[in-house]
C-alpha positions as CSV (number, residue, x, y, z in Angstrom):
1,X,-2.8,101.1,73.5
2,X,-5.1,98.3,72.9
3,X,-5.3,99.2,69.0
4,X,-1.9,98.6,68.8
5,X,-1.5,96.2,70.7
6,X,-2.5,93.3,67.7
7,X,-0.6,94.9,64.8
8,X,2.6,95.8,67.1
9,X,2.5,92.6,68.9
10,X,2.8,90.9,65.4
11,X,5.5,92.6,64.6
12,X,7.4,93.6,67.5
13,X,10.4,90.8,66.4
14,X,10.4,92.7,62.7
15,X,10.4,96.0,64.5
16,X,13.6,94.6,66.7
17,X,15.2,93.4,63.6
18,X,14.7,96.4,61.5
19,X,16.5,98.3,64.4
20,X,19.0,96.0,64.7
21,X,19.7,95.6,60.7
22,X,19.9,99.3,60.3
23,X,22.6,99.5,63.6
24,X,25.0,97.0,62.3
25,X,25.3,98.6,58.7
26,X,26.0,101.8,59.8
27,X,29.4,102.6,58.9
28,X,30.7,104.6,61.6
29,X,29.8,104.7,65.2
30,X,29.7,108.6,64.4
31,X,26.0,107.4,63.1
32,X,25.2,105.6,66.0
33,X,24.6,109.6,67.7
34,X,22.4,111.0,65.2
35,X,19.3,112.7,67.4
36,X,16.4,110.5,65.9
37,X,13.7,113.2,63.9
38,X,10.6,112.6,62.2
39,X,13.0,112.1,59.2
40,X,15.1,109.7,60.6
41,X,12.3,107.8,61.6
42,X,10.3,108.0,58.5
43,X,13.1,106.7,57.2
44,X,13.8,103.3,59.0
45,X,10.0,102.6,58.5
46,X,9.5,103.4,55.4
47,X,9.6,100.0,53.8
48,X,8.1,98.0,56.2
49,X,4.0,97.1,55.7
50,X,2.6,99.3,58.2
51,X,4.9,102.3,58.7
52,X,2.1,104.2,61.2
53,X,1.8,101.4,63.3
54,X,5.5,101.7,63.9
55,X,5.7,105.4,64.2
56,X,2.3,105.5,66.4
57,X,4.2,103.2,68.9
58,X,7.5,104.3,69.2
59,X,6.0,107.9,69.4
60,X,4.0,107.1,72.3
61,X,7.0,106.5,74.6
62,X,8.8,110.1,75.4
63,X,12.3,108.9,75.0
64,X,11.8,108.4,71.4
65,X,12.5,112.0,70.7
66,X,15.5,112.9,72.6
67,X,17.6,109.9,72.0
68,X,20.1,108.5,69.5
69,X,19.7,105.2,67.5
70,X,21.0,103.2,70.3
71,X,18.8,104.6,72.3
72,X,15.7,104.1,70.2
73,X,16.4,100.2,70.0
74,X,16.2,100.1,73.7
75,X,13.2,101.9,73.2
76,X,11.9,99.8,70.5
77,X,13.2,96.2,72.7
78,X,11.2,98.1,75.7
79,X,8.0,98.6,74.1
80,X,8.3,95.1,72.5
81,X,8.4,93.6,76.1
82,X,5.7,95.7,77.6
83,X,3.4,93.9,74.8
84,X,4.6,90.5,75.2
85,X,4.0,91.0,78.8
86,X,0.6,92.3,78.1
87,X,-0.1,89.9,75.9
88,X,1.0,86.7,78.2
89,X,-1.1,88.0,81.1
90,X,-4.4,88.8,78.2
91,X,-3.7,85.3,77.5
92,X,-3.6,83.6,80.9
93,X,-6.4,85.4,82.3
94,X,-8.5,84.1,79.4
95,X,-6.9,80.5,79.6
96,X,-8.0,80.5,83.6
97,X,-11.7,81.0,82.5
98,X,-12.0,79.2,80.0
99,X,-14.1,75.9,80.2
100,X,-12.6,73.8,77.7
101,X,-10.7,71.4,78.9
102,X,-8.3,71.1,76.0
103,X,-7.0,74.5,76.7
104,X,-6.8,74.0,80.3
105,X,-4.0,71.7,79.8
C-alpha cells in the first residue's frame, strides 16, 4: 500500500471526479447496474495519466469486482478516505517530531 500511497493520494479527488463525471452522463439508470469488468474499468481509466495506478488501487479492495458503478464510487470515495486518513496521521506523527519550530506551529 505504501507505493501507492503517493501517486493515489495525488490523485484520489481526480479519481472521485472521474467516477462522478462518468455517473452523471450516463443516460439511463439501466447503466448505473452494469457489473464492473476489467473492460469496464479499463475503460473509465483509460484516459487518465496513470491508468495502473488506478486499476492497482481499486483492485486491491474485493468489492471492486462484484459491484455496479454505484458501487465502485463508494469504493473509489472509500479508498480515497483511507489515504487521506493515512496520510493525515503520516503527517502528524512527523509534525510531533520534528524540531523545527516553524513547523510546530
Amino acid at each position: 500500500m505504501k507505493e501507492i500511497v503517493p501517486s493515489f493520494c495525488a490523485s484520489s479527488s481526480l479519481l472521485i471526479s472521474l467516477l462522478l463525471a462518468f455517473l452523471c452522463i450516463t443516460p439511463t439508470q439501466s447503466r448505473l447496474v452494469v457489473k464492473i469488468t476489467d473492460n469496464v474499468l479499463n475503460d473509465i481509466f483509460s484516459k487518465t495519466e496513470d491508468p495502473s495506478s488506478y486499476l492497482q488501487a481499486l483492485k486491491s479492495d474485493p468489492r471492486t469486482t462484484t459491484t455496479d458503478l454505484r458501487g465502485l464510487a463508494q469504493v473509489s470515495i472509500n479508498l480515497a478516505y483511507a489515504t487521506v486518513s493515512e496520510t493525515h496521521t503520516m503527517i502528524t506523527s512527523q509534525l510531533d517530531q520534528t524540531t523545527d519550530p516553524k513547523l510546530q506551529d
